[in-house]
C-alpha positions as CSV (number, residue, x, y, z in Angstrom):
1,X,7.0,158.8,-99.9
2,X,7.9,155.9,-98.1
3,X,9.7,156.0,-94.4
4,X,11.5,153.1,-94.4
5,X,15.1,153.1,-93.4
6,X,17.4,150.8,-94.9
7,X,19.7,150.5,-91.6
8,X,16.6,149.5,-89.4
9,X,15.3,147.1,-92.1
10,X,18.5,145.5,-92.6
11,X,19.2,145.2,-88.8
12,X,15.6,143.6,-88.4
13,X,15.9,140.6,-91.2
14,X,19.6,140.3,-89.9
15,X,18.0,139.8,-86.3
16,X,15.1,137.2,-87.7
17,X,17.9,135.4,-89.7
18,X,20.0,134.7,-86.2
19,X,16.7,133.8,-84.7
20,X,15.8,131.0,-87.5
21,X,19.6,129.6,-86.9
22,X,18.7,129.4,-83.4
23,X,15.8,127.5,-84.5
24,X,17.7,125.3,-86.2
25,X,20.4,124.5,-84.3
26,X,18.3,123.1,-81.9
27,X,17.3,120.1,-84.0
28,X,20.8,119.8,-85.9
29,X,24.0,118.6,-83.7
30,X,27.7,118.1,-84.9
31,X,26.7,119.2,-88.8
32,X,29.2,120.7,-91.0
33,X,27.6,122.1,-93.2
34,X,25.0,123.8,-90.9
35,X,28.1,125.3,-88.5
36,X,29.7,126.4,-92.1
37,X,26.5,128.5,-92.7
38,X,26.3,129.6,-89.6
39,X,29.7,131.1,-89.7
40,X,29.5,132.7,-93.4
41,X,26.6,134.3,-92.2
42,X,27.3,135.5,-89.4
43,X,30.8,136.9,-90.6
44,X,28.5,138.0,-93.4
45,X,26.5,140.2,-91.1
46,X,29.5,141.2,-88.9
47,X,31.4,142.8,-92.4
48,X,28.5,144.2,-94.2
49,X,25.1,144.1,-92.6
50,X,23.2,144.9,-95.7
51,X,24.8,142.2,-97.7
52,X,22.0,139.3,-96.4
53,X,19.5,141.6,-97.0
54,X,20.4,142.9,-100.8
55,X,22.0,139.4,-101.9
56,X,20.2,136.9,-99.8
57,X,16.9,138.0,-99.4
58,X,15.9,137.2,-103.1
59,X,15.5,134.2,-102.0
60,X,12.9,134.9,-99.7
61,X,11.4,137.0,-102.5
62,X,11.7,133.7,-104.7
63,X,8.9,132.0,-102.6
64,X,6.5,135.2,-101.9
65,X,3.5,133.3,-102.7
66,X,3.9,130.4,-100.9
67,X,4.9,132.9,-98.1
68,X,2.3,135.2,-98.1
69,X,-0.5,132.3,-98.4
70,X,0.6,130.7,-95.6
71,X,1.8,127.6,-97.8
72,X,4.9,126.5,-96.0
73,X,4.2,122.6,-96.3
74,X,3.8,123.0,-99.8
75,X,7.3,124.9,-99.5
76,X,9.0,123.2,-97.8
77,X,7.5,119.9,-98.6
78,X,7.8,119.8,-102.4
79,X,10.9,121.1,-102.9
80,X,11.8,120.7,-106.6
81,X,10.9,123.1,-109.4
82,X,8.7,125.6,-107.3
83,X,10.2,128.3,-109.5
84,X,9.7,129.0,-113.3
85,X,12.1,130.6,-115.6
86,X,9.6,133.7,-116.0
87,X,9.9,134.1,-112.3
88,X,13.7,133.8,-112.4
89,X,13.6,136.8,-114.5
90,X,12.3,138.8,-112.2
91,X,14.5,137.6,-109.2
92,X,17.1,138.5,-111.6
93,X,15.9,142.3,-112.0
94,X,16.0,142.4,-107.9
95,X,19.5,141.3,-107.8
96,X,22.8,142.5,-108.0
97,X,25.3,139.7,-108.3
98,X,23.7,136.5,-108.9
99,X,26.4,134.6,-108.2
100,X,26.6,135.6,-104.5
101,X,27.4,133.7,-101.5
102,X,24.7,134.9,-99.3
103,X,22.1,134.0,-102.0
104,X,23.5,130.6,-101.5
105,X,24.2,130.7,-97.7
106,X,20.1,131.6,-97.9
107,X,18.9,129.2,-99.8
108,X,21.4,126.3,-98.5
109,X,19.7,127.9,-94.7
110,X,16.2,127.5,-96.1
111,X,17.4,123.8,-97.7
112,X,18.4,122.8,-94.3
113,X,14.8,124.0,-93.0
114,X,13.2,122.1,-95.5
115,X,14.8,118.9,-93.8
116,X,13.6,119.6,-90.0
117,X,10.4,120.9,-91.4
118,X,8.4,117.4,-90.7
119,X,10.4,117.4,-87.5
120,X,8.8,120.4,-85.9
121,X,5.6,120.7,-83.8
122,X,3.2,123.0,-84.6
123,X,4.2,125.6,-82.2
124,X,7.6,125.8,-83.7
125,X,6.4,125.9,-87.2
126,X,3.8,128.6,-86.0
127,X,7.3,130.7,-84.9
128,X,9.0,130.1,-88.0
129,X,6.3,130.9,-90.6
130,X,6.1,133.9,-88.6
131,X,9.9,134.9,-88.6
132,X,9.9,134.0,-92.3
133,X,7.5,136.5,-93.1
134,X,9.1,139.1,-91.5
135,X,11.9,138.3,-93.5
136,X,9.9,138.6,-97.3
137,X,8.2,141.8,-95.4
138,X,11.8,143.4,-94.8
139,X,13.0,142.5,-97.8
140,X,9.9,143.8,-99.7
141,X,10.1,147.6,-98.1
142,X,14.2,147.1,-99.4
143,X,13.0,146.8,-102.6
144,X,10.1,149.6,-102.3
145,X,13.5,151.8,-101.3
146,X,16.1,151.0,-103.9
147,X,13.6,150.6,-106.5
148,X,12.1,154.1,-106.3
């Protein structure tokens, strides 16, 4: 039997995804498309706080490897094709709607990262590999819940 609660797991990646905006914003001024996310997801998390979590966090799930071995450059640096259609399959069995728009306000957040990554020292990528984590760990004692 597992302890987890849903509300303090969802209230933790909510917290780690405002953090890694904060990140962000930093190093991105006057874009569009960044203030856009930023404003989906926070209205996101404002309306339905489990929504990032149970929609969006698939696709931290996506990269759990990468993730868990401690291979952000290889993330975030090749960023074509990292996943295979066997793979998809199983992001698909951990989803409810793939269609979503916090799937996509996630990935287009993780796309934007992918830009700044070279940008960042090594103290700053320490902090977000770390944050990241904490968001596939969160979503991974979701799944251990909803699964069961």
């Amino acid at each position: 039997m597992n302890t987890y609660d849903i509300a303090d797991i969802s209230t933790k990646f909510n917290k780690v995804i405002k953090k890694l905006i904060n990140i962000m914003d930093s190093s991105i001024h006057n874009n569009i498309l960044f203030d856009t996310i930023k404003r989906k997801i926070k209205i996101a998390i404002d309306s339905n706080p489990l929504l990032l979590l149970e929609e969006g966090g698939i696709y931290i799930f996506k990269y759990r490897d990468y993730i868990a071995n401690d291979q952000f450059d290889e993330l975030f640096l090749n960023t074509e094709q990292l996943i295979d259609k066997t793979e998809q399959e199983v992001i698909d069995k951990y989803t409810k709607n793939n269609s979503d728009d916090s799937n996509k306000n996630i990935e287009m957040l993780i796309n934007i990262l992918r830009d700044l990554w070279k940008g960042y020292t090594n103290d700053e990528k320490k902090i977000i590999k770390k944050n990241i984590k904490t968001l596939l760990s969160e979503y991974c004692k979701y799944i251990s819940i909803v699964k069961n």
